[in-house]
Phi, psi and omega in degrees: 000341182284337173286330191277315157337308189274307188300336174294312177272346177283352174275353184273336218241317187288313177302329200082003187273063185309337179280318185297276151023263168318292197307304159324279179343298192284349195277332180296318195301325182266014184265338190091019181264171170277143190244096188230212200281004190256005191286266200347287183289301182333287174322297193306315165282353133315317175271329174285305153353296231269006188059047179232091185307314196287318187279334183288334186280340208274300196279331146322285191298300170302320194306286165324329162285311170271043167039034160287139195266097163335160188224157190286345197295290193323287181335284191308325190311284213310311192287330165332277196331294196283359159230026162260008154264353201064054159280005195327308172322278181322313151338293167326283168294343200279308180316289172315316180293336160302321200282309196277340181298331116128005182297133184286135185259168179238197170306305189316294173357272191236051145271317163291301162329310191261114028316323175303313184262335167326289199297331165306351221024066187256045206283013194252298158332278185312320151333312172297290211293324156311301176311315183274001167268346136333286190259018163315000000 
């Protein structure tokens, strides 16, 4: 049943139906299924679609806490989300936390990251964050 969860919500992320998503999402826990990393991006790239920083950084946050291991997907949704909001601060930290977390970033990374900081006018920032995904 956990695979029909995930393709339900990944029809939500596709769809744009970010509340539908959540609602499938809260819906796994008290069911007793296993939640695992594609429950995770799936949800997470829903809220970022659906532009919601706060519920994705949220789903994040959980993912992490029953100790499931991120992923670069998980990372980008979450770094996406946040800089399609102007989050650029936050961006930032998801980024470090990607570096220590030992997940390898990509283009998406940091292209997001540095769009995040553009709309900040953080361009120093974003200079940094290049540079340690480099040498990351």
């Amino acid at each position: 049943q956990t695979i029909t969860f995930n393709a339900a919500i990944s029809a939500c992320e596709k769809g744009g139906k970010w509340k539908k998503a959540l609602q499938l999402f809260s819906a796994i826990a008290p069911s007793n299924l296993e939640i695992n990393s594609v429950t995770f991006n799936a949800t997470t790239s829903a809220c970022e679609k659906g532009v919601k920083w706060d519920k994705a950084l949220r789903i994040f946050g959980v993912m992490v806490q029953i100790s499931s291991e991120p992923n670069a997907t998980t990372f980008n949704a979450a770094i996406s989300a946040l800089e399609k909001n102007g989050k650029w601060e936050t961006a930032i930290q998801v980024s470090s936390e990607m570096a220590q977390s030992k997940v390898e970033s990509d283009t998406i990374t940091f292209n997001a990251a540095s769009s995040a900081c553009q709309k900040g006018d953080a361009w120093e920032q974003s200079l940094r964050a290049f540079i340690a995904m480099l040498h990351g």
